[in-house]
GUDOZA-60690 format. One record per residue (C-alpha): y, z, x; residue in three letters; residue number from 0. Coordinates in Angstrom, 2 decimals, padded with zeros to 5 digits, always signed. Layout:
! residues N
+---------+---------+---------+-----+-----+
:       y :       z :       x :  aa :   i :
+---------+---------+---------+-----+-----+
:       Y :       Z :       X : ALA : NUM :
...
+---------+---------+---------+-----+-----+
***
This chain:
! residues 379
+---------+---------+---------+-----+-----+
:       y :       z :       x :  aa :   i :
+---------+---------+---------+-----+-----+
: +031.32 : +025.15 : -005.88 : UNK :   0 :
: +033.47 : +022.22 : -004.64 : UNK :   1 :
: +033.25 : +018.85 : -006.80 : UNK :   2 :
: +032.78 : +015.24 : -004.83 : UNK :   3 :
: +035.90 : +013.20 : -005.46 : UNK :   4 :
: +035.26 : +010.79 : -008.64 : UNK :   5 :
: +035.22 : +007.69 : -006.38 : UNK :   6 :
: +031.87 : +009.18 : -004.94 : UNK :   7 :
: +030.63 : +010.20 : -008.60 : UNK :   8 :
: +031.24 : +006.55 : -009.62 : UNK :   9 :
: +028.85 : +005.07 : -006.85 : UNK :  10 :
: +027.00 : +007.91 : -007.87 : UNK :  11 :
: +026.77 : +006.37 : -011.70 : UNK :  12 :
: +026.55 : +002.88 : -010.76 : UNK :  13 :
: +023.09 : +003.28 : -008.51 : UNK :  14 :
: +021.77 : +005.29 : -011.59 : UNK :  15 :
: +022.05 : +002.77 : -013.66 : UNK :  16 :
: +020.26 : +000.10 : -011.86 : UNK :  17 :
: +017.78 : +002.55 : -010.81 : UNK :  18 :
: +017.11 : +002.67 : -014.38 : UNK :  19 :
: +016.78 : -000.85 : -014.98 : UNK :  20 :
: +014.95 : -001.90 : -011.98 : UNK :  21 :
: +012.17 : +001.15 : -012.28 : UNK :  22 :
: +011.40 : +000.16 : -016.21 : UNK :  23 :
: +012.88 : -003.10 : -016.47 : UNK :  24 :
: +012.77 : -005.84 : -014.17 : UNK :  25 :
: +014.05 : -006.67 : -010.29 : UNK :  26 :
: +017.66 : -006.53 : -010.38 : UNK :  27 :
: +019.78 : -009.55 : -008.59 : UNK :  28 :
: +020.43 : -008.60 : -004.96 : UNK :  29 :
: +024.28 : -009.54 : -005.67 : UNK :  30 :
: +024.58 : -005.74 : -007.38 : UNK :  31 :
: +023.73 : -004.18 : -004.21 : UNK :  32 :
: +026.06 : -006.10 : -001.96 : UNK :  33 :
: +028.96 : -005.10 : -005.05 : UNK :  34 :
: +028.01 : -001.52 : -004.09 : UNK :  35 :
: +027.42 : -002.15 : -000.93 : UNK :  36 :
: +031.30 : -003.68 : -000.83 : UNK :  37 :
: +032.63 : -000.73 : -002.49 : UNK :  38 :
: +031.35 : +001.76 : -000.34 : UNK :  39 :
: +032.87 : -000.42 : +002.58 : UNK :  40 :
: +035.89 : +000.41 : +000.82 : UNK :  41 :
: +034.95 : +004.02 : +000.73 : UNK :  42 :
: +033.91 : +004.63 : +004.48 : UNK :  43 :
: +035.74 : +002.14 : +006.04 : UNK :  44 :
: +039.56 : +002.81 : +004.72 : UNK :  45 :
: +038.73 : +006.80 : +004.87 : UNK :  46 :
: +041.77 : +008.72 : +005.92 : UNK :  47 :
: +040.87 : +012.29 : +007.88 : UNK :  48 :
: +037.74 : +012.11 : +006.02 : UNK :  49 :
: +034.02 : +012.55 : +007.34 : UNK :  50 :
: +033.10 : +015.83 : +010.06 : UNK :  51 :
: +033.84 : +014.02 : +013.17 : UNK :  52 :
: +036.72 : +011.94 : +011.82 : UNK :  53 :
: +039.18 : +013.46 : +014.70 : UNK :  54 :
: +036.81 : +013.30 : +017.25 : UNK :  55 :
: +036.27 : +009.34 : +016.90 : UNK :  56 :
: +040.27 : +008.95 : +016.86 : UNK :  57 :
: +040.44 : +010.77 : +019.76 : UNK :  58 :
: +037.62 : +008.85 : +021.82 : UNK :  59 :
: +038.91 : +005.44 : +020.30 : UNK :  60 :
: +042.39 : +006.24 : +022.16 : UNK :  61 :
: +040.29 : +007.42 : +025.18 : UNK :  62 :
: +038.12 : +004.61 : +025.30 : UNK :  63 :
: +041.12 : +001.85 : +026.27 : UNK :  64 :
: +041.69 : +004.00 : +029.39 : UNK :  65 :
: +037.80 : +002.03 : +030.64 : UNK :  66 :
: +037.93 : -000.87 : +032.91 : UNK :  67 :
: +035.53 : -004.16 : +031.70 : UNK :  68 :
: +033.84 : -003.97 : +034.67 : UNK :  69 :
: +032.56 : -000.39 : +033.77 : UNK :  70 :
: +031.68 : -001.46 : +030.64 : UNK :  71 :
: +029.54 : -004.26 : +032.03 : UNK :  72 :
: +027.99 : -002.36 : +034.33 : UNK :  73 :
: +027.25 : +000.25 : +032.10 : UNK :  74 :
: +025.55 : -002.48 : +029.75 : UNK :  75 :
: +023.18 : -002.92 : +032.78 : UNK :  76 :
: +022.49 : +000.67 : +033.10 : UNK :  77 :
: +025.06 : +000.98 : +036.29 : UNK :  78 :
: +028.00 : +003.27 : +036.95 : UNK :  79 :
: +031.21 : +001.51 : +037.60 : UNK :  80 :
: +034.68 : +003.11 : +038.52 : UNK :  81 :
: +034.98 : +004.81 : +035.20 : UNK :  82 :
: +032.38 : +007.00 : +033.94 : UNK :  83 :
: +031.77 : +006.43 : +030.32 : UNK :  84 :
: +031.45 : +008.59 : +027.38 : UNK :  85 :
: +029.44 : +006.66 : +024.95 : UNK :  86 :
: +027.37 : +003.45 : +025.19 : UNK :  87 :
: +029.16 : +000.35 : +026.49 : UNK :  88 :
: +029.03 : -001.82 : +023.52 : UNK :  89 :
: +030.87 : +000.63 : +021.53 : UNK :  90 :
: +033.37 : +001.08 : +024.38 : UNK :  91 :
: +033.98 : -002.28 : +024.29 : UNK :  92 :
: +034.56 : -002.87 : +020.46 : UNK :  93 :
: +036.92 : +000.63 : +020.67 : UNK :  94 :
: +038.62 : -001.17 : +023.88 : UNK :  95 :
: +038.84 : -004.93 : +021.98 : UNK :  96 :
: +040.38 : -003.87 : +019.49 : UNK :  97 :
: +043.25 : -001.76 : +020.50 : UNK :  98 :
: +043.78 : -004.59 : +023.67 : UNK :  99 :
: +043.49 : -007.78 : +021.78 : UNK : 100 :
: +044.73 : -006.56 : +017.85 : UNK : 101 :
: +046.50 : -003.12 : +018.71 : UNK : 102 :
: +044.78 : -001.76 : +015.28 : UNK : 103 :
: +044.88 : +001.27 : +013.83 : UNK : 104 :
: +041.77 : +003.50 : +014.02 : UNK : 105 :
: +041.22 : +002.28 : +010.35 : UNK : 106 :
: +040.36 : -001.12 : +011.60 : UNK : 107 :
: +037.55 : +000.61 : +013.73 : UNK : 108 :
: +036.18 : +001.87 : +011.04 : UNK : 109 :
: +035.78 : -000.93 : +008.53 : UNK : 110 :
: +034.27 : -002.56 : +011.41 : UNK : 111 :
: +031.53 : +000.06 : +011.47 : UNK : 112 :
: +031.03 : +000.18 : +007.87 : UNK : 113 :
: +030.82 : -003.38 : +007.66 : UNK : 114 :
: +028.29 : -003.45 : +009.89 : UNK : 115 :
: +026.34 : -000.40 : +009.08 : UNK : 116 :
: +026.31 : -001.26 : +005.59 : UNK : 117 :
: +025.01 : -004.95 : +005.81 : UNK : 118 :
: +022.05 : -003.94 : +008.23 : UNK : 119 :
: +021.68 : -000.93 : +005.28 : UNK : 120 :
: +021.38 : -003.47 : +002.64 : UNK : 121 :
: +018.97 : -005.65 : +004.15 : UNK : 122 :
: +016.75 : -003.38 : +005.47 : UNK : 123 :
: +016.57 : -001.63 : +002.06 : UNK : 124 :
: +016.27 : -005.03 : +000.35 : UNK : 125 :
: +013.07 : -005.47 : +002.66 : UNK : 126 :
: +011.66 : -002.30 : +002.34 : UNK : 127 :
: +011.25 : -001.14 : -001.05 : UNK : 128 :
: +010.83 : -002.70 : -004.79 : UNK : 129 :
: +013.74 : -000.59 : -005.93 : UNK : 130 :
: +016.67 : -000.54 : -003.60 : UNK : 131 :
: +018.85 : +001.32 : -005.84 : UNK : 132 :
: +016.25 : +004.32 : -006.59 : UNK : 133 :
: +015.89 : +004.49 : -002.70 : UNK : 134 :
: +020.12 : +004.34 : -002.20 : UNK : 135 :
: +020.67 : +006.69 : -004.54 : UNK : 136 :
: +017.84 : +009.76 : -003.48 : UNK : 137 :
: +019.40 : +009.20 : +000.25 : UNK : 138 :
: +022.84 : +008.96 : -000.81 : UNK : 139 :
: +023.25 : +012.70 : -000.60 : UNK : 140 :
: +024.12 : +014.01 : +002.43 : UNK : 141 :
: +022.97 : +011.09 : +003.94 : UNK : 142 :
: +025.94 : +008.94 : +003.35 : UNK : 143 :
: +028.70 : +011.35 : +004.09 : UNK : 144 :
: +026.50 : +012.91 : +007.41 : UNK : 145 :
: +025.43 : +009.04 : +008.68 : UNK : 146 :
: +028.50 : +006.28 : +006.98 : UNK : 147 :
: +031.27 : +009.31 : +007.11 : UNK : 148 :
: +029.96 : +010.80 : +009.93 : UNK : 149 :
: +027.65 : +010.09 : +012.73 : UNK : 150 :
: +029.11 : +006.63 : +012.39 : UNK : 151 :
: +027.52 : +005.21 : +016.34 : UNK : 152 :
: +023.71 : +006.69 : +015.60 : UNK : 153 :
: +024.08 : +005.89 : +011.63 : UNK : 154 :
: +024.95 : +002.45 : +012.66 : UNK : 155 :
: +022.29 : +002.33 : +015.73 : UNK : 156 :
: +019.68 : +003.16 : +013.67 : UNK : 157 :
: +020.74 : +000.78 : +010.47 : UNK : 158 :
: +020.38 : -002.40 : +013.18 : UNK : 159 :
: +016.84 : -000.92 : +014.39 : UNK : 160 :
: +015.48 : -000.56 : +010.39 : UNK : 161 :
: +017.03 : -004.14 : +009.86 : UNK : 162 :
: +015.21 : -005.06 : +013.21 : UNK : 163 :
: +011.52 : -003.87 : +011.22 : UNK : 164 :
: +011.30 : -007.39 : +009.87 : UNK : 165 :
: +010.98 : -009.22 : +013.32 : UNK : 166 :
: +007.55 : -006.32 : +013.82 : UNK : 167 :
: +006.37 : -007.65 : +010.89 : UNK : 168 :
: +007.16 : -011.09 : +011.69 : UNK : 169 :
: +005.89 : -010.41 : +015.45 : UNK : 170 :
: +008.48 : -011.70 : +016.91 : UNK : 171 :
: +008.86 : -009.38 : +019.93 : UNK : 172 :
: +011.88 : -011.33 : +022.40 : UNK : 173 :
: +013.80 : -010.63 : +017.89 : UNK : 174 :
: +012.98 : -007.40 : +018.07 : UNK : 175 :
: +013.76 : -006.21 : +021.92 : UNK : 176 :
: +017.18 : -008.04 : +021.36 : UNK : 177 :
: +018.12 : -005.89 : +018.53 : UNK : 178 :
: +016.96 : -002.56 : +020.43 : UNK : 179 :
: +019.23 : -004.14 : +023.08 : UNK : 180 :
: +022.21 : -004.13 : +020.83 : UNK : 181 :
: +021.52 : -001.08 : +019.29 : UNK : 182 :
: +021.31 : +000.75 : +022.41 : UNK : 183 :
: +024.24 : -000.58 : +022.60 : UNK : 184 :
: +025.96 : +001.78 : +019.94 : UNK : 185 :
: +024.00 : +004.83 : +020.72 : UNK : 186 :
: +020.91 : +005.48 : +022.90 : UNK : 187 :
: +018.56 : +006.77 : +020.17 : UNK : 188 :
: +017.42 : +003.15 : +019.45 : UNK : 189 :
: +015.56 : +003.46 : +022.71 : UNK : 190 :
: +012.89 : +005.96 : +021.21 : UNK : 191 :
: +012.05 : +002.95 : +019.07 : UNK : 192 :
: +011.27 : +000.30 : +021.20 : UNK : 193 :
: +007.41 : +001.41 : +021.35 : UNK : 194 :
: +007.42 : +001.14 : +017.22 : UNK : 195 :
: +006.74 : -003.12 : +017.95 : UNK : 196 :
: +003.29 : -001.78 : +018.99 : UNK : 197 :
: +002.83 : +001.72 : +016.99 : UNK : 198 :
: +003.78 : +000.85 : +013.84 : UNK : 199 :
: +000.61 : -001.66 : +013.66 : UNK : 200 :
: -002.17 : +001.18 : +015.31 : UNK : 201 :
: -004.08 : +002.64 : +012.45 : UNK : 202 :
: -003.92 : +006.09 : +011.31 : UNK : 203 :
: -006.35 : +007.54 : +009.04 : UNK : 204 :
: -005.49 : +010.71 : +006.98 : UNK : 205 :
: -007.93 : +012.99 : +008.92 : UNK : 206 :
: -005.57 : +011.33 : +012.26 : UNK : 207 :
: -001.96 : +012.12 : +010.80 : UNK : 208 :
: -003.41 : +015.53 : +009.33 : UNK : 209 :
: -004.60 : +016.47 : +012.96 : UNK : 210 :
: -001.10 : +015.19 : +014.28 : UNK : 211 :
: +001.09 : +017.00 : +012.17 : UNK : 212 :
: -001.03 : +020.38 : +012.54 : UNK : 213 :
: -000.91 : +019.65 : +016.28 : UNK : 214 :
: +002.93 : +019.13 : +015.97 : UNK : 215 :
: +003.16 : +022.29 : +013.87 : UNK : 216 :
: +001.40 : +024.82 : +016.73 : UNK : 217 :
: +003.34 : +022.92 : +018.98 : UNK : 218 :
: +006.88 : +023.87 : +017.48 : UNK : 219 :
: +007.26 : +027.70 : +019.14 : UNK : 220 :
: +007.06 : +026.40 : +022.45 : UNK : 221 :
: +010.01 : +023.57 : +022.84 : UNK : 222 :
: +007.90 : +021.14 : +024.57 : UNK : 223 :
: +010.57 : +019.13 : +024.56 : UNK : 224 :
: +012.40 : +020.49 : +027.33 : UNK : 225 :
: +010.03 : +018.57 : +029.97 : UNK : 226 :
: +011.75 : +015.63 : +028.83 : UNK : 227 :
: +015.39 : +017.47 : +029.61 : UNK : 228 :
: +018.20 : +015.36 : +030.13 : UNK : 229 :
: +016.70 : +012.25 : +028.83 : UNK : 230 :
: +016.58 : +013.55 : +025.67 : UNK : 231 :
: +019.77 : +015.30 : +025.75 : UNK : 232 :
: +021.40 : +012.24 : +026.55 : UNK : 233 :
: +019.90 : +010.69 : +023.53 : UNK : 234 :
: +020.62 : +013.15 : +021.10 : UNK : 235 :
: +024.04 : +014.56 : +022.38 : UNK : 236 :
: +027.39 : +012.38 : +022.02 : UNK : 237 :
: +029.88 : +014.59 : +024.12 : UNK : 238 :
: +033.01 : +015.37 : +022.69 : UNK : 239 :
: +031.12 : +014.61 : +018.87 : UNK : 240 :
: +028.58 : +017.42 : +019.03 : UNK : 241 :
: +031.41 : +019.99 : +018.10 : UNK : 242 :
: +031.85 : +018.34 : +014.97 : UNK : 243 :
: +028.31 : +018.15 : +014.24 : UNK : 244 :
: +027.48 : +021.53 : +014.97 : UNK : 245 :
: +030.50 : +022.54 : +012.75 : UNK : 246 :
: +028.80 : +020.43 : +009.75 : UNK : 247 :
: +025.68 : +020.98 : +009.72 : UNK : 248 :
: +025.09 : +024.58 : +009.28 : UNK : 249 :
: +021.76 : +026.08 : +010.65 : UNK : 250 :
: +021.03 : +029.52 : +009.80 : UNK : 251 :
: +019.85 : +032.01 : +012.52 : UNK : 252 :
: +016.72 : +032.78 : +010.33 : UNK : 253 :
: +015.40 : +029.53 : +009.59 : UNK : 254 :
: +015.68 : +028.47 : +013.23 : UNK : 255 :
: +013.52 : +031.62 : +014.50 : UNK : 256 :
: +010.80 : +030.46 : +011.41 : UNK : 257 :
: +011.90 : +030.88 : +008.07 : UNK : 258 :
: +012.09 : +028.40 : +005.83 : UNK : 259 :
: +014.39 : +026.02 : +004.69 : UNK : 260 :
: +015.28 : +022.70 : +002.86 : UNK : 261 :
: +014.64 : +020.45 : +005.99 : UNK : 262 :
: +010.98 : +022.14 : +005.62 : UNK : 263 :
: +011.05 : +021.54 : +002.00 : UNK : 264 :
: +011.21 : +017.89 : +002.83 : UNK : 265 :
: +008.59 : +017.29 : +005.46 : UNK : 266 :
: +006.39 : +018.88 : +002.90 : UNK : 267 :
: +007.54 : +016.86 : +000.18 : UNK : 268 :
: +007.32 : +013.97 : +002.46 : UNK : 269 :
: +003.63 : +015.09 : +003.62 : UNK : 270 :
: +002.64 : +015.17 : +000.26 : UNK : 271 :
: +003.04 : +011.88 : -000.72 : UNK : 272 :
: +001.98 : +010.38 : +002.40 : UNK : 273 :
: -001.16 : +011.96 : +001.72 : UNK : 274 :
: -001.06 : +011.65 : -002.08 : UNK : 275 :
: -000.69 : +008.05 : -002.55 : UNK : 276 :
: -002.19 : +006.76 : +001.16 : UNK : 277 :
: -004.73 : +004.51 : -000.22 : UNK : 278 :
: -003.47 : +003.22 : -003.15 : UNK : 279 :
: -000.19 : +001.98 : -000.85 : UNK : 280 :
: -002.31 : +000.67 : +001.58 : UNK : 281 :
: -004.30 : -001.35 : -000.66 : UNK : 282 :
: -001.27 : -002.60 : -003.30 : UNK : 283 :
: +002.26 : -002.50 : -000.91 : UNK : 284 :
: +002.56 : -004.93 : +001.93 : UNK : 285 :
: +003.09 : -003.67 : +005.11 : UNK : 286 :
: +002.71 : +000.25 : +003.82 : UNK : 287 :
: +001.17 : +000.97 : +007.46 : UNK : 288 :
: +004.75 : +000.46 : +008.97 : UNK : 289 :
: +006.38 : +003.33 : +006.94 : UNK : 290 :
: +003.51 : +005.63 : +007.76 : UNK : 291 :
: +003.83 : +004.95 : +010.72 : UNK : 292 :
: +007.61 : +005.97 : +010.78 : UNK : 293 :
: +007.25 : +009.17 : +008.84 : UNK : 294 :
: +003.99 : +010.35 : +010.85 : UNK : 295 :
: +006.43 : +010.47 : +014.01 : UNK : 296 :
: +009.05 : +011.50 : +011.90 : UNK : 297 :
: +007.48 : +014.78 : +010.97 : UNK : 298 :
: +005.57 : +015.71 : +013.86 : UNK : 299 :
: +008.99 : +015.36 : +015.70 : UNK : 300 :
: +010.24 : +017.59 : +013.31 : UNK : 301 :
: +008.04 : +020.32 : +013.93 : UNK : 302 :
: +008.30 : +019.76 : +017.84 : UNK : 303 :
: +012.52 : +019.99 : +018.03 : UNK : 304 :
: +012.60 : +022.43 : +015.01 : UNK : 305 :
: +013.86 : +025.10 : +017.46 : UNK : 306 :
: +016.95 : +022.62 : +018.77 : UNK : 307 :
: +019.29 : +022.12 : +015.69 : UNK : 308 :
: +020.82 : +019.16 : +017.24 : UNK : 309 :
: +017.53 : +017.31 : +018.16 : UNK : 310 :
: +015.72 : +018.58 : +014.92 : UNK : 311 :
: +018.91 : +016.85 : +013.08 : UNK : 312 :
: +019.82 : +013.46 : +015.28 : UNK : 313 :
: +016.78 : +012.50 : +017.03 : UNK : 314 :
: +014.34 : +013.07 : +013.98 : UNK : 315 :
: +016.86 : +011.80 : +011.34 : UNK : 316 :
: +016.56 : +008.72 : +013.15 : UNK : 317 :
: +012.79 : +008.12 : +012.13 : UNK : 318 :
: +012.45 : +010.36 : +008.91 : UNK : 319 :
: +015.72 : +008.44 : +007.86 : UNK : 320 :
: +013.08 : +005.33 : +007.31 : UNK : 321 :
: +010.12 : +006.78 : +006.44 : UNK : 322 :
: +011.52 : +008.51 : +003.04 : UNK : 323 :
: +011.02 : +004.67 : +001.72 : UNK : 324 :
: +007.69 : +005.79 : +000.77 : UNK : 325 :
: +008.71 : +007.99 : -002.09 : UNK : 326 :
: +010.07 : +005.75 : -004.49 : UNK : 327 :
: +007.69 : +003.30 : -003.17 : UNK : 328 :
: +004.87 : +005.05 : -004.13 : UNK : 329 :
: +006.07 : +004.42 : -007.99 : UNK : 330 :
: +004.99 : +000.61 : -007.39 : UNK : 331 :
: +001.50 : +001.78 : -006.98 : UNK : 332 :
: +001.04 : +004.66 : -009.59 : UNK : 333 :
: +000.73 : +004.16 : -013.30 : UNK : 334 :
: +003.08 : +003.71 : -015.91 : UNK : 335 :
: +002.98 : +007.87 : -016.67 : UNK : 336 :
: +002.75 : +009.09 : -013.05 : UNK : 337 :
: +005.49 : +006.65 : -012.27 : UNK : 338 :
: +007.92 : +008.66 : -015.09 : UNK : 339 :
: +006.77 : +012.16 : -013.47 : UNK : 340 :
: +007.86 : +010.48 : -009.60 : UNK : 341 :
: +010.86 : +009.33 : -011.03 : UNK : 342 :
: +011.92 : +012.35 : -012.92 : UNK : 343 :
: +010.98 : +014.12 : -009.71 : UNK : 344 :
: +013.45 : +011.66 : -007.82 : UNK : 345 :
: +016.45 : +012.78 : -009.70 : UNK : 346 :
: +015.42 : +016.32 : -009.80 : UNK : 347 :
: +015.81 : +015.88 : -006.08 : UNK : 348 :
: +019.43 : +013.97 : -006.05 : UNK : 349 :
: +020.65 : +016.48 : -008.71 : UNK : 350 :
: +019.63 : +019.40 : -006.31 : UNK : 351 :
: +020.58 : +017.57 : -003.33 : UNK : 352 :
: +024.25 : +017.35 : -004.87 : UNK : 353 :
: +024.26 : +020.50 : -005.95 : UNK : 354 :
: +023.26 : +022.15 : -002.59 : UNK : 355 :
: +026.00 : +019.56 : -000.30 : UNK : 356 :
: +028.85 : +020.93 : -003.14 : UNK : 357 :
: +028.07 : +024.45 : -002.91 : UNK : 358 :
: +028.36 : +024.73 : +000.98 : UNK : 359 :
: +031.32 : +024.30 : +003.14 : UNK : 360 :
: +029.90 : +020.77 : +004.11 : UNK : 361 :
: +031.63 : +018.76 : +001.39 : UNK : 362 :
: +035.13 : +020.79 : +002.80 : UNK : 363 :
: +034.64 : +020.41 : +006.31 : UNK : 364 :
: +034.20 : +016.56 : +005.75 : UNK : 365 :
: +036.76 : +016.12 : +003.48 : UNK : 366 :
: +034.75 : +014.85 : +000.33 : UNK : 367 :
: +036.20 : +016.77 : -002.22 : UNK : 368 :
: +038.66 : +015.74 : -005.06 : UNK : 369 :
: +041.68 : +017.62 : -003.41 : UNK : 370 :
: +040.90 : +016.53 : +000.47 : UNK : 371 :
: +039.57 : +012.55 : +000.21 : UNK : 372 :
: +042.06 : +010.33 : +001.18 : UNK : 373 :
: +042.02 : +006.58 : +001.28 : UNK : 374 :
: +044.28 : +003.78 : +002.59 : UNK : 375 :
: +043.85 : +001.35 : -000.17 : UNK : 376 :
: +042.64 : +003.35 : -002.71 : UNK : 377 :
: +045.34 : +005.93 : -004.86 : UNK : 378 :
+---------+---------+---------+-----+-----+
***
């Protein structure tokens, strides 16, 4: 078993600790999560050859100066121009930008993304949840080094679409189609959420979601999903990155053809306490409905691409990513005994989670390990 690199163990400590506090204490300051927030900036953005898909960015950052503007603004308007691009036009452009106007190193390109991704991660957790930390920390592994380290355009799509949940709360619909707009930008998953403004506030009883998810269940054998062919593939694929996706995330012939697996660990864990703690969380946590919402399609979609590791892994990660909010949440709405029984269960699950990401090739392939993580700034 591998060992993460002590920088990651140190976030690792530091979210513990105000898990802690804010669970049986009282709300901690927002300025500690922007200080971790910061420091994983650090982390992500000044990573050197680190992260699954690390050379395959480089290489389409270089690539993506060889695009004319034109293209790009045509392709923001959903037209081909002279060049055919590879990924979404606003992420051309900030790829193009940059190496035109500064000449900067891939690095810069990074810290860019991480800036961004982790700002629209901070506020949207901020939002979300009573304990941002508890919620940080349970997705921090793999989530971080997969979505931050990794899948940088969809992790970053999808952080500006969760950020965009306050303006369906707020209704303010012209708020919320901008951000889809921008996110689309980045990667074209953020499309599958534009009909969330209107789902997210339809009503779903458990004897609904029950009949959903065994519908989406029976479903799974027979790859729907293909009727929807390159519209979905299009979504879910990014070209030259899929290589280094499939070479990360390791999906065993036998789970695949219906075995079982830690993915369906989760959507049961995840069923449970949607089902568990429904009505208490609809009565006692505001806008509860929203996060069902999210993990109802999350898992059903689950079930439906199970048979497609890539859609099973990018398209559904986008909306389970989200929804897992309701497991620490459901501590605000529990007493003071069951909340010590989710908690302990919380860590249970980051200790295994570690455990599991260490003991497979992932943490090698990405570079996450003591002997492989490099850093510009950091010795």
């Amino acid at each position: 078993m591998s060992v993460l690199h002590p920088y990651f163990i140190v976030a690792i400590v530091y979210m513990l600790f105000f898990s802690i506090q804010e669970v049986f204490g009282k709300k901690v300051d927002k300025k500690w999560l922007w200080f971790l927030g910061v420091y994983l900036i650090i982390l992500v953005g000044f990573r050197d050859n680190v992260g699954p898909d690390y050379g395959s960015y480089r290489g389409l950052y270089i690539y993506s100066d060889t695009k004319s503007y034109e293209s790009i603004f045509l392709k923001m308007l959903h037209m081909e121009g002279s060049d055919h691009l590879d990924v979404e036009w606003l992420y051309t452009l900030v790829n193009k930008l940059l190496l035109n106007v500064f000449d900067a190193p891939f690095y810069v390109l990074t810290l860019v993304v991480a800036i961004a991704a982790i700002f629209f991660k901070v506020e949207y957790t901020e939002d979300n949840t009573f304990y941002p930390f508890t919620f940080t920390l349970f997705m921090f592994v793999p989530y971080f080094f997969v979505g931050e380290s990794g899948q940088i355009r969809q992790n970053l799509a999808t952080f500006i679409v969760y950020f965009a949940i306050r303006y369906i709360k707020q209704r303010q619909l012209w708020h919320y189609l901008f951000f889809i707009f921008i996110a689309s930008g980045i990667h074209t998953v953020s499309y599958l959420f534009l009909p969330m403004y209107w789902f997210a506030r339809v009503p779903l009883s458990k004897t609904i979601m029950l009949l959903l998810i065994i519908v989406s269940v029976f479903l799974s054998p027979f790859e729907v999903y293909r009727v929807f062919g390159d519209f979905l593939s299009g979504m879910a694929s990014d070209n030259v990155l899929v290589e280094g996706l499939n070479g990360y995330m390791d999906e065993s012939i036998e789970r695949l053809n219906g075995g079982f697996g830690i993915p369906e660990a989760m959507m049961m864990i995840l069923t449970f306490f949607l089902f568990a703690f429904d009505t208490k969380m609809k009565e006692l946590y505001p806008y509860y409905e929203y996060h069902r919402a999210y993990a109802v399609i999350g898992i059903c979609f689950y079930f439906i691409f199970r048979n497609n590791p890539v859609f099973s892994s990018r398209l559904v990660g986008a909306f389970i990513g989200f929804s897992f909010v309701i497991i620490p949440n459901a501590m605000y709405v529990v007493s003071s005994g069951m909340k010590k029984m989710i908690y302990a269960f919380i860590l249970a699950l980051v200790i295994f989670n570690i455990i599991v990401f260490c003991s497979f090739n992932n943490i090698k392939v990405g570079r996450f390990t003591t002997e492989l993580y490099n850093n510009h700034i950091l010795p």
